[in-house]
C-alpha positions in Angstrom: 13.9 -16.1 -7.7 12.0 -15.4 -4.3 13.2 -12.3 -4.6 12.5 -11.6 -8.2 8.7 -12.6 -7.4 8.7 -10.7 -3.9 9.6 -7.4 -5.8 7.2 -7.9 -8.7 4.3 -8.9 -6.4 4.8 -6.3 -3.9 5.0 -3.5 -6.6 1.8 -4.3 -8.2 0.0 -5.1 -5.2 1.0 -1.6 -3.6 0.5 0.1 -7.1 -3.0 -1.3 -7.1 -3.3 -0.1 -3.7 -3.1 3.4 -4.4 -5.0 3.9 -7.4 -8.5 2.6 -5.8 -8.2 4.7 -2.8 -7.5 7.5 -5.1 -10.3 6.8 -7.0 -12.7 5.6 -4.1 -12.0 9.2 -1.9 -11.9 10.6 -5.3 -8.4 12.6 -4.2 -4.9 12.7 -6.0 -2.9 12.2 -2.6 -4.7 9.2 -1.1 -2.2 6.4 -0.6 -1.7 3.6 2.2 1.0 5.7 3.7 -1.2 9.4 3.5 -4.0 7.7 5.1 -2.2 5.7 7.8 -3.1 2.5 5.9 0.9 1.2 5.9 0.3 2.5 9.8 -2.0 0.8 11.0 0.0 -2.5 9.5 3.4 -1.5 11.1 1.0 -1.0 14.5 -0.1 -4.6 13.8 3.3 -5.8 13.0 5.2 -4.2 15.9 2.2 -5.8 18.6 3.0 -9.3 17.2 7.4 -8.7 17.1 7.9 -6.4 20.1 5.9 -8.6 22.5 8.1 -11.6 22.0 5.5 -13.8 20.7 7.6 -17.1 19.6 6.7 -18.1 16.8 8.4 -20.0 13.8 8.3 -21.5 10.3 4.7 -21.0 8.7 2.7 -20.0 11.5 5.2 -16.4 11.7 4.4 -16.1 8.4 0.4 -16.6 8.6 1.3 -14.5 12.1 2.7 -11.7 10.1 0.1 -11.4 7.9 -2.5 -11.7 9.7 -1.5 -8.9 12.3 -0.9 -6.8 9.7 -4.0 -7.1 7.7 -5.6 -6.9 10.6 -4.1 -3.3 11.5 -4.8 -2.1 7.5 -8.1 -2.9 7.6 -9.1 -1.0 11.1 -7.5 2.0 9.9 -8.6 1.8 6.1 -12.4 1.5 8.0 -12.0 3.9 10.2 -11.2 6.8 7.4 -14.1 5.2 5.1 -16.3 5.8 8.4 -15.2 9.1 8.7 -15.3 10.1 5.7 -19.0 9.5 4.9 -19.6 12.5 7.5 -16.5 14.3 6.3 -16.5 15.9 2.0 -13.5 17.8 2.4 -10.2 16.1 1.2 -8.2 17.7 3.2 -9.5 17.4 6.2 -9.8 13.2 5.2 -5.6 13.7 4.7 -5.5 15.9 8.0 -7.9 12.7 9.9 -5.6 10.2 8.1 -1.9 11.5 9.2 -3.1 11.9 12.4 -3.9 8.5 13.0 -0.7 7.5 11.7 1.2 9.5 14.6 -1.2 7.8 16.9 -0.1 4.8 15.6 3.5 5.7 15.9 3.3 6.7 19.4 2.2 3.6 20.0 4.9 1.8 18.5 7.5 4.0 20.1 6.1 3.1 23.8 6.3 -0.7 22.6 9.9 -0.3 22.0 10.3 1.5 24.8 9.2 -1.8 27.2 11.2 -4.0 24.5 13.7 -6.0 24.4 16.8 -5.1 22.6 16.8 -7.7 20.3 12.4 -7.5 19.4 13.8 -3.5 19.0 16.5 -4.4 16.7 14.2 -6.8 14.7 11.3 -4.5 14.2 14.2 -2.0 13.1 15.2 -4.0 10.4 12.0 -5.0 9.3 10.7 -1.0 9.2 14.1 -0.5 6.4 12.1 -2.4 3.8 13.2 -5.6 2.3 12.4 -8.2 -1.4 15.2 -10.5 0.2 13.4 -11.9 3.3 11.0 -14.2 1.1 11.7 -17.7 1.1 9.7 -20.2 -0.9 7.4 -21.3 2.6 6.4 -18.0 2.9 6.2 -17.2 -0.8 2.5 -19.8 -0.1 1.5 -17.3 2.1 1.9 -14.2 0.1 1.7 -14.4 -3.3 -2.2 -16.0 -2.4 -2.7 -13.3 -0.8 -1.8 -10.5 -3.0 -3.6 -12.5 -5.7 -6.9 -12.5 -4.2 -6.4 -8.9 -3.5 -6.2 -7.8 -7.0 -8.9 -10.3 -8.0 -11.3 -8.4 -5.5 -10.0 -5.0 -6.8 -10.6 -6.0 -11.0 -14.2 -7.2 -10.4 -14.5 -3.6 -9.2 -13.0 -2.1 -11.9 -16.8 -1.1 -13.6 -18.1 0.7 -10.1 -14.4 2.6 -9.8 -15.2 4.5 -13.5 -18.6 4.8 -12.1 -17.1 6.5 -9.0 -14.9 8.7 -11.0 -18.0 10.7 -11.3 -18.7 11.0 -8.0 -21.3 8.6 -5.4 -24.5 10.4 -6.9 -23.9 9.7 -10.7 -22.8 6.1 -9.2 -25.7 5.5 -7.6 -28.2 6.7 -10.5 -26.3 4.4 -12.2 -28.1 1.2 -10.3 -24.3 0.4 -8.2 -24.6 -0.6 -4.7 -22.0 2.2 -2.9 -21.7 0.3 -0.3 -21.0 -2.8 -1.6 -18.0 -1.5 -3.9 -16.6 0.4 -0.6 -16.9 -2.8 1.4 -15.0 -4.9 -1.5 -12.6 -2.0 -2.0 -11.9 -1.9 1.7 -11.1 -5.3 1.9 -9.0 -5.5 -1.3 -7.0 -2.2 -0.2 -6.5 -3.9 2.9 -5.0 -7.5 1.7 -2.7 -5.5 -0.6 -1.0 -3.2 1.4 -1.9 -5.4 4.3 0.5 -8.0 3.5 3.0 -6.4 1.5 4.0 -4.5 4.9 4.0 -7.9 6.7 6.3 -9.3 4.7 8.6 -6.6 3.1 8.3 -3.5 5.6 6.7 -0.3 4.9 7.5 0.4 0.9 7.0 4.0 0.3 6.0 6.0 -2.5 4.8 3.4 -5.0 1.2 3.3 -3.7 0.9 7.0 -4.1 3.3 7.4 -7.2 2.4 4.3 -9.6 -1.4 5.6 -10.7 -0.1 9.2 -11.5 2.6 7.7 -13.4 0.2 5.1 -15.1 -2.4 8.2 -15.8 0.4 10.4 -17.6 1.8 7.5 -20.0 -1.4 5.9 -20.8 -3.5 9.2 -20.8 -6.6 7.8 -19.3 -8.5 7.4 -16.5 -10.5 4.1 -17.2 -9.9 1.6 -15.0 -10.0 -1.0 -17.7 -6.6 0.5 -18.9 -5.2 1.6 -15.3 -6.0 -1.4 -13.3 -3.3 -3.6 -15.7 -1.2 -0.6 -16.2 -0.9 0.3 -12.5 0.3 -3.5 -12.2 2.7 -3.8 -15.2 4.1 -0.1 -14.2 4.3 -1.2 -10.2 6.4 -4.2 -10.6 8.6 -2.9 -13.0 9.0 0.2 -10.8 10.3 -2.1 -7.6 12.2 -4.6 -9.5 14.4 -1.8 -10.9 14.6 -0.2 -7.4 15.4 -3.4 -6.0 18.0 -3.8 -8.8 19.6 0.0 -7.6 19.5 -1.2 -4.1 22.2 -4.2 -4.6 25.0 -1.9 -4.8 27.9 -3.3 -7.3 30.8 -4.5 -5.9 29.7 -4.3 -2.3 27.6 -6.8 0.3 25.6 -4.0 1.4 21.9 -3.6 0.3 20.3 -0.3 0.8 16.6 -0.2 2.8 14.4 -0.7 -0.5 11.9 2.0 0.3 14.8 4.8 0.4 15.8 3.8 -2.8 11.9 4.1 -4.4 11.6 7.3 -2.6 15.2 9.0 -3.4 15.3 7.8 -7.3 11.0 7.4 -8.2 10.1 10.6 -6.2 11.9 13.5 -8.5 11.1 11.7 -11.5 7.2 11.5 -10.6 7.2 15.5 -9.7 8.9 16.1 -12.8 5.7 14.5 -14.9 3.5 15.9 -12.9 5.2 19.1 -13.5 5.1 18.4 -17.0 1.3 17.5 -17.1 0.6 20.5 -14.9 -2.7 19.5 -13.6 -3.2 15.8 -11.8 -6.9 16.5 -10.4 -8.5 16.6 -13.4 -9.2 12.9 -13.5 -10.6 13.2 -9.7 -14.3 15.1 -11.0 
């Protein structure tokens, strides 16, 4: 059951995720992996488990998340701060990739002044994982991820407003500011502590709002916000259910298996629909 609930969670929380930074830097390809978001928590992750820190029973857990929330939310701040001095989208994706090598070369000097068994752990963790849950640490996340996607609905009025673009939004009496602020730190809980806890999950935060776009045909939030979290925790449940292979022990890295089975069935929709942008302004 731990399990069951990790996977459900984690799939709406990262689903959720993508589809308000896609909508708050108003580009198809934003995602917490694209803009170093998932980075900056596997930074935050591998200072806390490659320096040996001993800790156990809820504190790791609070630990976890806490160090990887923490590494989210610098990087998720310091795109937003770059990009209100930065229009072009692909130079925001250039800016954002970027910081995740930097963030990689970091992490590769830490394992190079680790311990083999801190290297090995971080290792495993990095493969992705529903399975590492147990009901302590359930307290810890699924608060978290709640609150998160509490934060993100009360937005869900100012993200059709930005869907226009920050002018219209602003004629419109909203506060810019304000919704990047509560969008930042909603982004940032989401993918924060899904990382902390199941490893870096890649491709739903990027695929789940395309995929919720094409089947519902709309770009209100009103409809996307539930659909993203319906479509995102069916999406890694079924992974999850691919990744228990029958008939063996062995359980595949879960974010291989959402990359090598969600990835060629989200091109071919997008393929299908022909033109993604068009709900971007």
């Amino acid at each position: 059951m731990p399990k069951a609930f990790t996977a459900v969670f984690a799939g709406s929380a990262l689903g959720f995720a993508g589809l308000q930074m896609q909508t708050l830097f108003r580009n198809p390809l934003a995602g917490p992996f694209v803009l170093g978001i998932s980075s900056g928590a596997s930074l935050g992750v591998a200072l806390l488990v490659l320096s040996g820190i001993g800790i156990t029973g809820i504190l790791a857990s609070w630990g976890m998340a806490i160090a990887s929330i923490t590494g989210s939310s610098l990087v998720l701040i310091l795109v937003l701060t770059v990009s209100f001095n930065i229009r072009d989208s692909m130079s925001l994706l250039l800016i954002g990739l970027m910081v995740g090598a930097f963030t990689s070369a970091v992490v590769s000097v830490l394992q190079y002044f680790s311990s083999a068994d801190n290297i090995q752990s971080f290792l495993f963790w990095t493969f992705g994982s529903t399975g590492n849950l147990s009901w302590q640490e359930m307290k810890v996340f699924i608060p978290v991820v709640v609150l998160g996607i509490v934060i993100g609905i009360s937005q869900a009025k100012p993200l059709n407003a930005l869907l226009m673009g920050e002018n219209y939004a602003q004629s419109m009496g909203l506060t810019v500011k304000k919704v990047r602020v509560a969008l930042v730190i909603s982004t940032s809980l989401l993918a924060g502590v899904v990382t902390a806890f199941c490893g870096p999950v890649a491709f739903l935060g990027l695929a789940v709002p395309h995929v919720a776009r094409i089947i519902f045909k709309s770009a209100n939030h009103m409809i996307l916000i539930p659909a993203t979290l319906l479509l995102g925790s069916i999406l890694l449940l079924t992974c999850d259910i691919i990744a228990q292979l029958p008939g063996i022990d062995l359980i595949l890295p879960i974010n291989a298996v959402t990359s090598l089975f969600g990835a060629p069935i989200v091109i071919w929709l997008i393929v299908k629909r022909k033109n993604i942008s068009r709900n971007f302004g």
